[in-house]
PyMOL Python script that loads the backbone (N, CA, C, O; Angstrom):
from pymol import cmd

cmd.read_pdbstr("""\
ATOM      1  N   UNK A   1     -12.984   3.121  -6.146  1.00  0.00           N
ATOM      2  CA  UNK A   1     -11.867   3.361  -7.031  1.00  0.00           C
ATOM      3  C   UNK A   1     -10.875   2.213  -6.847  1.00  0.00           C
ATOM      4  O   UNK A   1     -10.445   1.801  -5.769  1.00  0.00           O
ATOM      5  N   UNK A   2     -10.577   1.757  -8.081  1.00  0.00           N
ATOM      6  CA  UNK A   2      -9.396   0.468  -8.030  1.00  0.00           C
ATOM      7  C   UNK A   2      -8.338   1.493  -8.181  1.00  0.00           C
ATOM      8  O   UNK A   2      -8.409   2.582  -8.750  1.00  0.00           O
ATOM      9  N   UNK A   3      -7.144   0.826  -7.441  1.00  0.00           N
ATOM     10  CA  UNK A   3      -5.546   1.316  -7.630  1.00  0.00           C
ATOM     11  C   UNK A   3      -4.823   0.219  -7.469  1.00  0.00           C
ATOM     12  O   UNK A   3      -5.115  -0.750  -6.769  1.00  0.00           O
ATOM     13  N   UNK A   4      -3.449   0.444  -8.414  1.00  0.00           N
ATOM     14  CA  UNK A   4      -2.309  -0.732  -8.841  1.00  0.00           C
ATOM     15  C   UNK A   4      -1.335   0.672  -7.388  1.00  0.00           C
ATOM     16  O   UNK A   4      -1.296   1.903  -7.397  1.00  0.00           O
ATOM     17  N   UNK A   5      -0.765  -0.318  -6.436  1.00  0.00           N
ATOM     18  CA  UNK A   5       0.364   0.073  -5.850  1.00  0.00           C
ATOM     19  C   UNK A   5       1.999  -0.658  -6.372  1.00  0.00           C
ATOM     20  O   UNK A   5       2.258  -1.511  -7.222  1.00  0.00           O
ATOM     21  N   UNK A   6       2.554  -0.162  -5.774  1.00  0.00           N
ATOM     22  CA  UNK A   6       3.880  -0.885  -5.788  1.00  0.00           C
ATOM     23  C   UNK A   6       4.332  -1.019  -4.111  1.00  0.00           C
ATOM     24  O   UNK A   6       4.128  -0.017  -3.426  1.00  0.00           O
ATOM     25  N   UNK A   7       4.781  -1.916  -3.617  1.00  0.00           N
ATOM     26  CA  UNK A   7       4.851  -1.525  -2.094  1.00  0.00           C
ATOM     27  C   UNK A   7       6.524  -1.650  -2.437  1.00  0.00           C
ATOM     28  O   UNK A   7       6.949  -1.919  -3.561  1.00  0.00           O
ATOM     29  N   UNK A   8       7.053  -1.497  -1.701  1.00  0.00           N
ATOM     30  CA  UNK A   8       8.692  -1.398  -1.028  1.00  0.00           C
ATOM     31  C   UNK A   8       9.197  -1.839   0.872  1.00  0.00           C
ATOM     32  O   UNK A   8       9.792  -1.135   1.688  1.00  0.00           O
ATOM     33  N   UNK A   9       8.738  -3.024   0.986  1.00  0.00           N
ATOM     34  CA  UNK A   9       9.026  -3.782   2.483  1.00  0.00           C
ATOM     35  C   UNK A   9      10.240  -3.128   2.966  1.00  0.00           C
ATOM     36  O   UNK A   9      11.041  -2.665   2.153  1.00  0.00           O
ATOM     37  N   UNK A  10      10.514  -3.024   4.688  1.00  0.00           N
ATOM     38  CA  UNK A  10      11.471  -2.970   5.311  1.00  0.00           C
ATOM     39  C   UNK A  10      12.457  -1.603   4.534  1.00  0.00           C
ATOM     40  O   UNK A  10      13.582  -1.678   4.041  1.00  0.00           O
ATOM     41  N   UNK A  11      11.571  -0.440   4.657  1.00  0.00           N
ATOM     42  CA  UNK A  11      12.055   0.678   3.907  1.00  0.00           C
ATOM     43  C   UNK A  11      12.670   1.560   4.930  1.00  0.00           C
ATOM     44  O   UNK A  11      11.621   1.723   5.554  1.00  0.00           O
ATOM     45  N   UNK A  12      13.334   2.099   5.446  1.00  0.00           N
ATOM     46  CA  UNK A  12      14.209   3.021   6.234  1.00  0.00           C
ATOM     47  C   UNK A  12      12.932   4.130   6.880  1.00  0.00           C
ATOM     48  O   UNK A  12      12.456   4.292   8.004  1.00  0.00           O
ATOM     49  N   UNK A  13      12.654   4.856   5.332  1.00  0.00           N
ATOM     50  CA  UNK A  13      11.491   5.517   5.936  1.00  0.00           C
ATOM     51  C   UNK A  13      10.066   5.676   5.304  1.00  0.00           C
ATOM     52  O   UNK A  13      10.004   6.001   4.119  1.00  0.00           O
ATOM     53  N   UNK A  14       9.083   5.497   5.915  1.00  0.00           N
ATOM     54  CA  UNK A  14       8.214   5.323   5.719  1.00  0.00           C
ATOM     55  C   UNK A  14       7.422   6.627   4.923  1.00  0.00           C
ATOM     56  O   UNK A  14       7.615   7.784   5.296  1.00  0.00           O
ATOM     57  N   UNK A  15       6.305   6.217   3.526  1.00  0.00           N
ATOM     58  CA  UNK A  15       6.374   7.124   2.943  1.00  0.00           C
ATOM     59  C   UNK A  15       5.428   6.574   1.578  1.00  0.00           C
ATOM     60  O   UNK A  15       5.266   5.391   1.281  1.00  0.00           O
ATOM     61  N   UNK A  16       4.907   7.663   0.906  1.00  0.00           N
ATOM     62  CA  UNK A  16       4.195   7.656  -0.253  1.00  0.00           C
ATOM     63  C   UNK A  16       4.594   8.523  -1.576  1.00  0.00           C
ATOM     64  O   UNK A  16       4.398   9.738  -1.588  1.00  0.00           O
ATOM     65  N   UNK A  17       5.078   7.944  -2.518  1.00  0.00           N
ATOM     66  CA  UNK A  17       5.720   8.583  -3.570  1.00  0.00           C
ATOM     67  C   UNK A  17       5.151   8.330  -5.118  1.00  0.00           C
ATOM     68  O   UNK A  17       5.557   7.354  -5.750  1.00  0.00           O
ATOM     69  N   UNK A  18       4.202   9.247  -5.685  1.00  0.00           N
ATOM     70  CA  UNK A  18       4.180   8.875  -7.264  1.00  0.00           C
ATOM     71  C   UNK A  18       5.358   9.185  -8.227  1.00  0.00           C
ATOM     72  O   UNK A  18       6.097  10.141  -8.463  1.00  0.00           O
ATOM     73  N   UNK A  19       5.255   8.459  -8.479  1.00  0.00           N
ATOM     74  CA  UNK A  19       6.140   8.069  -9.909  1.00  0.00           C
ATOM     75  C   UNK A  19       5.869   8.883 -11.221  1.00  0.00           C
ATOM     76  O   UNK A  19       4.801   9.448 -10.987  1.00  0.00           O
ATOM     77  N   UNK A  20       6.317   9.272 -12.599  1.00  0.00           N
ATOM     78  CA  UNK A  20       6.312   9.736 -13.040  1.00  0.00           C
ATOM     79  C   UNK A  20       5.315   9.435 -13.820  1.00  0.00           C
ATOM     80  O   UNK A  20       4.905  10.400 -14.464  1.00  0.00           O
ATOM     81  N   UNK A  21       4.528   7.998 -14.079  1.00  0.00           N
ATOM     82  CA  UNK A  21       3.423   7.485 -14.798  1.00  0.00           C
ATOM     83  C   UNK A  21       2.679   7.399 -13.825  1.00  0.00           C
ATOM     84  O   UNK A  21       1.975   6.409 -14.023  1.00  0.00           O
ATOM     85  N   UNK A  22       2.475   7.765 -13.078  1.00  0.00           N
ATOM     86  CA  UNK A  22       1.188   8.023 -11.632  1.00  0.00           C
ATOM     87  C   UNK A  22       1.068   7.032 -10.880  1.00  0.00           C
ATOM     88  O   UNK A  22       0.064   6.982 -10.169  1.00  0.00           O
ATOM     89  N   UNK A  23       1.805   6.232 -10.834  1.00  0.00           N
ATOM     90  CA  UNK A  23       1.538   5.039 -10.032  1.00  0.00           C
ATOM     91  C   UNK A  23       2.277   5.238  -8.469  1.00  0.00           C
ATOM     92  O   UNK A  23       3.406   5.643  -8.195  1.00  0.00           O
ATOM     93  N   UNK A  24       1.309   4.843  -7.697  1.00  0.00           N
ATOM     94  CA  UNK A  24       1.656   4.923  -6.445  1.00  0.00           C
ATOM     95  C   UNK A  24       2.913   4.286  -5.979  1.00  0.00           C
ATOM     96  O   UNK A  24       2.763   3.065  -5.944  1.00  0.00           O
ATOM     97  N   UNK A  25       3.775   4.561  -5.709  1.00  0.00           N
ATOM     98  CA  UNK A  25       4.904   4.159  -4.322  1.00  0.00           C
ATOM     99  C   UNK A  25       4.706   4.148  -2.951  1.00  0.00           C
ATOM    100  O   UNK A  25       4.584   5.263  -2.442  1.00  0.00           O
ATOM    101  N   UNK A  26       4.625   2.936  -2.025  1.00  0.00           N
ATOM    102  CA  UNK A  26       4.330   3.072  -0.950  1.00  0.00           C
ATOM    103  C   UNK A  26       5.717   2.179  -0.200  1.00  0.00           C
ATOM    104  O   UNK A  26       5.904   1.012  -0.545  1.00  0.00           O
ATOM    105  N   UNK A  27       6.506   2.749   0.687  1.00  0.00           N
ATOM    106  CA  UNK A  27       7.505   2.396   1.190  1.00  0.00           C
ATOM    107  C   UNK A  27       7.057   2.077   2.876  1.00  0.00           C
ATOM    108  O   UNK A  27       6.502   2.917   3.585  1.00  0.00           O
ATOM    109  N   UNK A  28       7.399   0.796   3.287  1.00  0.00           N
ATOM    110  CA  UNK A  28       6.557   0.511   5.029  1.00  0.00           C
ATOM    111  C   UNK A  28       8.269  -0.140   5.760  1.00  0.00           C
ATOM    112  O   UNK A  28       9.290  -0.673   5.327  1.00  0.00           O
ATOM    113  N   UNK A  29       7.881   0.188   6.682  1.00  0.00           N
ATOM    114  CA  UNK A  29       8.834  -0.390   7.466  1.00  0.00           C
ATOM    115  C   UNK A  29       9.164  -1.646   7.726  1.00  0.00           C
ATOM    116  O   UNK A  29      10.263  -2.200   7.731  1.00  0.00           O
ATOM    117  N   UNK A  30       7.803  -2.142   8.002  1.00  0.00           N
ATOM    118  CA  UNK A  30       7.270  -3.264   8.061  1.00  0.00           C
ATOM    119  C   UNK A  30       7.885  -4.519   7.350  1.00  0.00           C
ATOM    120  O   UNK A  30       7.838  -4.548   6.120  1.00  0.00           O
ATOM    121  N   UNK A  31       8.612  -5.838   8.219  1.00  0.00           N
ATOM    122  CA  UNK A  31       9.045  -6.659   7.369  1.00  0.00           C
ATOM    123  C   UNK A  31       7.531  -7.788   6.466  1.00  0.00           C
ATOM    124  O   UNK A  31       6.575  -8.239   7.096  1.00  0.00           O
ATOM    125  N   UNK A  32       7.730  -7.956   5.137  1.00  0.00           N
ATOM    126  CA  UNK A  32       6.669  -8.700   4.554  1.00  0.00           C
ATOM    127  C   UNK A  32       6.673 -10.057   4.926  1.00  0.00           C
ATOM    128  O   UNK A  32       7.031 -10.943   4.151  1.00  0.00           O
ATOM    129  N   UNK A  33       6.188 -10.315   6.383  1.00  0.00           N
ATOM    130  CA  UNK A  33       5.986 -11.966   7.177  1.00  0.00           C
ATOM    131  C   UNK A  33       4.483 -11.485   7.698  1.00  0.00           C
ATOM    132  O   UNK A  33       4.039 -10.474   8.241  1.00  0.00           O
ATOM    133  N   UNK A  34       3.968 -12.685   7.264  1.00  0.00           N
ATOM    134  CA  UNK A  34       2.570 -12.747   7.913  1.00  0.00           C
ATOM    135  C   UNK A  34       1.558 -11.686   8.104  1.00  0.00           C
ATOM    136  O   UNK A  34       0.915 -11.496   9.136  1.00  0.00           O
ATOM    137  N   UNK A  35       1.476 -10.920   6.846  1.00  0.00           N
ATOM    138  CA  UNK A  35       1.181  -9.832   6.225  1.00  0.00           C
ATOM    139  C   UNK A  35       1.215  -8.227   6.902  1.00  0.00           C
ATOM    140  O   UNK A  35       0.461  -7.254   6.904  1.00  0.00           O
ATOM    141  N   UNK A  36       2.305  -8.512   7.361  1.00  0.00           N
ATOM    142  CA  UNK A  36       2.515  -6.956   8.322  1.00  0.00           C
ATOM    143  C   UNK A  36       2.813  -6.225   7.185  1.00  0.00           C
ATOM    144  O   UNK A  36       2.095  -5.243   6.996  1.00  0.00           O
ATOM    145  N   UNK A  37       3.615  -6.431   6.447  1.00  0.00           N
ATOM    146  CA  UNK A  37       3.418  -5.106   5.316  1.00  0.00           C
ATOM    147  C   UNK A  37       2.155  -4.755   4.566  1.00  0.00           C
ATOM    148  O   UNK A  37       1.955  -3.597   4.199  1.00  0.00           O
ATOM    149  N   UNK A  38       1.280  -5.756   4.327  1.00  0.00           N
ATOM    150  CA  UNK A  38       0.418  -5.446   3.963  1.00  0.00           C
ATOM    151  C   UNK A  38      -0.746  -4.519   4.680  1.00  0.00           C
ATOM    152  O   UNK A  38      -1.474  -3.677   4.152  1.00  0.00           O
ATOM    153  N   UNK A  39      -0.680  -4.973   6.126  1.00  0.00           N
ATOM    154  CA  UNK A  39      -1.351  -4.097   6.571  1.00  0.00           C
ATOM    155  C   UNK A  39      -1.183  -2.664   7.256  1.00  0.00           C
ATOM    156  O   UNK A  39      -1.961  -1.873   7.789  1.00  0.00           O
ATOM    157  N   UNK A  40       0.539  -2.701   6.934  1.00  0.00           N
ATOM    158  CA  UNK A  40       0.901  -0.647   6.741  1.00  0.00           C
ATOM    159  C   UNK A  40       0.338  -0.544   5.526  1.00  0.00           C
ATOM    160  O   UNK A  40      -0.375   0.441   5.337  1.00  0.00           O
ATOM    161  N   UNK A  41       0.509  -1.453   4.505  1.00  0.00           N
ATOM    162  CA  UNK A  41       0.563  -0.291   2.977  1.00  0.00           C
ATOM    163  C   UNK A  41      -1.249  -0.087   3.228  1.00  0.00           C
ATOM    164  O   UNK A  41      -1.710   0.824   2.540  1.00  0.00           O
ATOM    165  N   UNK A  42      -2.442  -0.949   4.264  1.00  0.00           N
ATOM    166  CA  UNK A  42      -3.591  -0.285   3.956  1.00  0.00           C
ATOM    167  C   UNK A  42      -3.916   0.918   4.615  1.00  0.00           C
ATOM    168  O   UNK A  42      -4.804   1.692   4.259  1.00  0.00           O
ATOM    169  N   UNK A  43      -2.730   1.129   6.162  1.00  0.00           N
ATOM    170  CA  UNK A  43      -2.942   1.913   6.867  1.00  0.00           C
ATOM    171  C   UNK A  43      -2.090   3.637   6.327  1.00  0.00           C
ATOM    172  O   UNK A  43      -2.238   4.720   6.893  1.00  0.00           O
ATOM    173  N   UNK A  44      -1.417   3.400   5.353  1.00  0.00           N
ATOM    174  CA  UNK A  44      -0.737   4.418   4.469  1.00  0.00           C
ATOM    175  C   UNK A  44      -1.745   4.427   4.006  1.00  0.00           C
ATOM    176  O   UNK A  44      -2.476   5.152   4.682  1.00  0.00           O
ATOM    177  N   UNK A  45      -2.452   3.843   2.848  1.00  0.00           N
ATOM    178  CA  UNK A  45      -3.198   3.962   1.913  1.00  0.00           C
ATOM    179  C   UNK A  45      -4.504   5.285   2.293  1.00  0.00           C
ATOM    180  O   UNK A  45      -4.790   6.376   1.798  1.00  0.00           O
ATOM    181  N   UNK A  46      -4.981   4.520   3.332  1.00  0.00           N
ATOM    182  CA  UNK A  46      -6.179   5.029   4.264  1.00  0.00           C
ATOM    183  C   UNK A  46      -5.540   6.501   4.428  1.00  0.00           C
ATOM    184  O   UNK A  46      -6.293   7.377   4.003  1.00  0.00           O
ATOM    185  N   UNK A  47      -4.283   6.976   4.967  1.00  0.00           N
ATOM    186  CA  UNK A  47      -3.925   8.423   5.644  1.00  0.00           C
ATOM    187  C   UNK A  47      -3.692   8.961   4.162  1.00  0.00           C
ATOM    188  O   UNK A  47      -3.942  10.163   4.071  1.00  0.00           O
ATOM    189  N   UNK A  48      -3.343   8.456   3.179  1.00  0.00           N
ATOM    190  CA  UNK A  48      -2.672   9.119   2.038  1.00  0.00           C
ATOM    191  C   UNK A  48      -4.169   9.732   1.294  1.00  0.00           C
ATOM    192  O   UNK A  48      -4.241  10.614   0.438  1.00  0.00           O
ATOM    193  N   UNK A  49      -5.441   8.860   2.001  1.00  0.00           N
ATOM    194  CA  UNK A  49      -6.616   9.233   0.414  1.00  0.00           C
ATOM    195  C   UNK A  49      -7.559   9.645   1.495  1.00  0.00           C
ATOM    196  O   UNK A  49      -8.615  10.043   1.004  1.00  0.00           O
ATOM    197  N   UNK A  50      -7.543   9.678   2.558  1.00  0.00           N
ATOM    198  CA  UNK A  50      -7.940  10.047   4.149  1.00  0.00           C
ATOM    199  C   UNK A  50      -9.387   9.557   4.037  1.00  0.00           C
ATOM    200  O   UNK A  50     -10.324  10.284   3.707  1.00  0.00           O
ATOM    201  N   UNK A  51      -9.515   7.844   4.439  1.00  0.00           N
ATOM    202  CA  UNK A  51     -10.438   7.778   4.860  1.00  0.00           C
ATOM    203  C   UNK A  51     -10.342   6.172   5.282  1.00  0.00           C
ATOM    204  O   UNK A  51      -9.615   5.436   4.616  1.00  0.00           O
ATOM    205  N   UNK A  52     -10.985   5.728   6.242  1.00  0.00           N
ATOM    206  CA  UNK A  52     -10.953   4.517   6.836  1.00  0.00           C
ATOM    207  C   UNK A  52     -10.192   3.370   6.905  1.00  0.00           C
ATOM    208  O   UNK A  52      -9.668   3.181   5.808  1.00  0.00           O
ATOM    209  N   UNK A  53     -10.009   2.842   7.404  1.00  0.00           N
ATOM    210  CA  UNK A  53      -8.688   1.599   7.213  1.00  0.00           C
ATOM    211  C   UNK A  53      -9.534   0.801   6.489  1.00  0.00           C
ATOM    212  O   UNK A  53      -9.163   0.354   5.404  1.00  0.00           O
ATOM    213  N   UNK A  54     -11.001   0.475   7.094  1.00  0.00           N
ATOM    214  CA  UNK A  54     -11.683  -0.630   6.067  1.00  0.00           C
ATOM    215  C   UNK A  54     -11.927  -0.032   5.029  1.00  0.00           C
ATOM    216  O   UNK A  54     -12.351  -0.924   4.295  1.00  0.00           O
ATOM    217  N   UNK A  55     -11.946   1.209   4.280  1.00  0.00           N
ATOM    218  CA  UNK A  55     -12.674   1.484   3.245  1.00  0.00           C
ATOM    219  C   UNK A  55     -11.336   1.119   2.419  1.00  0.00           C
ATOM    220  O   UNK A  55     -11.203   1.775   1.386  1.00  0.00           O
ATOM    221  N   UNK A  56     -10.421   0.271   2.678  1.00  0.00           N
ATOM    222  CA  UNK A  56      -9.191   0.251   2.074  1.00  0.00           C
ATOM    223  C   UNK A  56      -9.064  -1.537   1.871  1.00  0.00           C
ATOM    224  O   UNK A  56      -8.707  -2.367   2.708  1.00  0.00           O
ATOM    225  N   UNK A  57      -9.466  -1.726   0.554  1.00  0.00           N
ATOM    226  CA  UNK A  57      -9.520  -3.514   1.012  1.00  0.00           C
ATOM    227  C   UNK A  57      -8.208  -4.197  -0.067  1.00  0.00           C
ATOM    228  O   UNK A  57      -8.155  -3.773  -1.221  1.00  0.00           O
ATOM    229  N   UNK A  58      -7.300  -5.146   0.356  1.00  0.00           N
ATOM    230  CA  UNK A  58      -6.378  -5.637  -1.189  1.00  0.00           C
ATOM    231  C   UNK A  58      -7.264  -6.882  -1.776  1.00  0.00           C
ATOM    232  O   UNK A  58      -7.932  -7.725  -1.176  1.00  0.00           O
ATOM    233  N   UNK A  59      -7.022  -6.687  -3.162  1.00  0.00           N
ATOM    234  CA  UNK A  59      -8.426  -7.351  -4.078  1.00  0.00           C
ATOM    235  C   UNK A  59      -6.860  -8.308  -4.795  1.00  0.00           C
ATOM    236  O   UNK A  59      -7.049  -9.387  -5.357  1.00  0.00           O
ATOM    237  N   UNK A  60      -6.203  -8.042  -4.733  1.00  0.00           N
ATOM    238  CA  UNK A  60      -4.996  -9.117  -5.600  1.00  0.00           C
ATOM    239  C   UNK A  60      -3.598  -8.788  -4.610  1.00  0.00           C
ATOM    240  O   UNK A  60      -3.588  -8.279  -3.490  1.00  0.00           O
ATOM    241  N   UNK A  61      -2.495  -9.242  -5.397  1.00  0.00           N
ATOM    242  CA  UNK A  61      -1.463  -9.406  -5.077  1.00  0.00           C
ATOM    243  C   UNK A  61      -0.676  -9.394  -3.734  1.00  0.00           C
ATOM    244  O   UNK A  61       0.402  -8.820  -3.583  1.00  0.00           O
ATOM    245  N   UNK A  62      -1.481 -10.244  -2.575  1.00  0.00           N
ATOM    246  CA  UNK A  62      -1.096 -10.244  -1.311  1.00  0.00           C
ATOM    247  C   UNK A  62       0.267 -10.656  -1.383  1.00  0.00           C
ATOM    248  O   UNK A  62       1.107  -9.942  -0.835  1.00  0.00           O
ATOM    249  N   UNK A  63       0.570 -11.554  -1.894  1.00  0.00           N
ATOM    250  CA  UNK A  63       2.485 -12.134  -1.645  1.00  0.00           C
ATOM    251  C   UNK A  63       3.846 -11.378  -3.021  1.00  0.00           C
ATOM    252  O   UNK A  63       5.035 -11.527  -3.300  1.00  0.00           O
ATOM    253  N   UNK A  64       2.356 -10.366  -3.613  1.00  0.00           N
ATOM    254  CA  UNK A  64       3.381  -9.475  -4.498  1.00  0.00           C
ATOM    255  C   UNK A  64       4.226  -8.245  -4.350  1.00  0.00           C
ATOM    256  O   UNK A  64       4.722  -8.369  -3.230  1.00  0.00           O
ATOM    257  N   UNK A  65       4.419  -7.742  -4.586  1.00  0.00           N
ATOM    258  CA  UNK A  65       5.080  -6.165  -5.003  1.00  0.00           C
ATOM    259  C   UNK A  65       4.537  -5.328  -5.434  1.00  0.00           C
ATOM    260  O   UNK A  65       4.685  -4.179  -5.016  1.00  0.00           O
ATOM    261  N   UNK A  66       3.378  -5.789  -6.845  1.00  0.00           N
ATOM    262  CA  UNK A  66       2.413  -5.073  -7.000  1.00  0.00           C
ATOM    263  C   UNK A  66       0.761  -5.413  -6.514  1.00  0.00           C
ATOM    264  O   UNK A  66       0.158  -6.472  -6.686  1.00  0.00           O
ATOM    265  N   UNK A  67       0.315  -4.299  -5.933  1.00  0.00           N
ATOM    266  CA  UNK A  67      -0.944  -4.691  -5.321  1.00  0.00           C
ATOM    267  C   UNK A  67      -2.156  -4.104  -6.243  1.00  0.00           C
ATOM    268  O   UNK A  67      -2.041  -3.277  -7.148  1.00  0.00           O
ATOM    269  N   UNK A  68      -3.439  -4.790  -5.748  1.00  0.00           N
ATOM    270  CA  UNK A  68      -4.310  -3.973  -6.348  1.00  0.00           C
ATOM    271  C   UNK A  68      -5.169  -3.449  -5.618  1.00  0.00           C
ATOM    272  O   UNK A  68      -5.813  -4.486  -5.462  1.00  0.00           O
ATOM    273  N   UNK A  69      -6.070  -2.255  -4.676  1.00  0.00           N
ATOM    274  CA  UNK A  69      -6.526  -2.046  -3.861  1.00  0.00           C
ATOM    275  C   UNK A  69      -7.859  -1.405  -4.560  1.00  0.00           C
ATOM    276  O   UNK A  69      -7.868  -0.787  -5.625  1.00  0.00           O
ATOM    277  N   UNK A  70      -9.234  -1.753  -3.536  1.00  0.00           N
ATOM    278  CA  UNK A  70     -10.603  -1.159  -3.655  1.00  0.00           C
ATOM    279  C   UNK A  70     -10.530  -0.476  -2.796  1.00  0.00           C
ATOM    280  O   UNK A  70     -10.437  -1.000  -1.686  1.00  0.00           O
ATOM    281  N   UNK A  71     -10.537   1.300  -2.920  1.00  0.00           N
ATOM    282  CA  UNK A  71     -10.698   2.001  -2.290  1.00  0.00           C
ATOM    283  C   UNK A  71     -12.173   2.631  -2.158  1.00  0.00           C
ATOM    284  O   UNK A  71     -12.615   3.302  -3.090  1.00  0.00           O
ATOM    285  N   UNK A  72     -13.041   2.380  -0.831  1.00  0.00           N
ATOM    286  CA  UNK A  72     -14.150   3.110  -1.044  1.00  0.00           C
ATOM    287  C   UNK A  72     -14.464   4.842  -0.575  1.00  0.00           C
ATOM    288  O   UNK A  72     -15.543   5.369  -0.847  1.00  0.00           O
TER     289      UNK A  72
END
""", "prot")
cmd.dss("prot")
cmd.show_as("cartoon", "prot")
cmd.util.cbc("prot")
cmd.orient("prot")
């Protein structure tokens, strides 16, 4: 399954929120240097759809806001 996220860096609290058009919200603590946010939003991703950190891969937008993730 492909999914479009939105991430939210250096967020107070950490957290997963859809939006009213279904799109994921993922808020990390994590400041976005040297892809530490990226790798909460796979380790959210993984607890939010409950299954593996690798079955969680980003296929686009590493230095974006919006991501695109292959979830297996």
């Amino acid at each position: 399954m492909k999914i479009n996220v939105i991430t939210h860096p250096n967020a107070r609290q950490p957290r997963v929120e859809k939006d009213l058009l279904g799109s994921l919200h993922i808020y990390v603590s994590e400041p976005p240097l040297a892809g530490h946010a990226n790798q909460a939003v796979i380790e959210a991703l993984a607890c939010y759809f409950r299954v593996k950190k690798n079955a969680v891969i980003l296929l686009s937008g590493e230095k974006s806001k919006v991501k695109l993730f292959q979830i297996f």
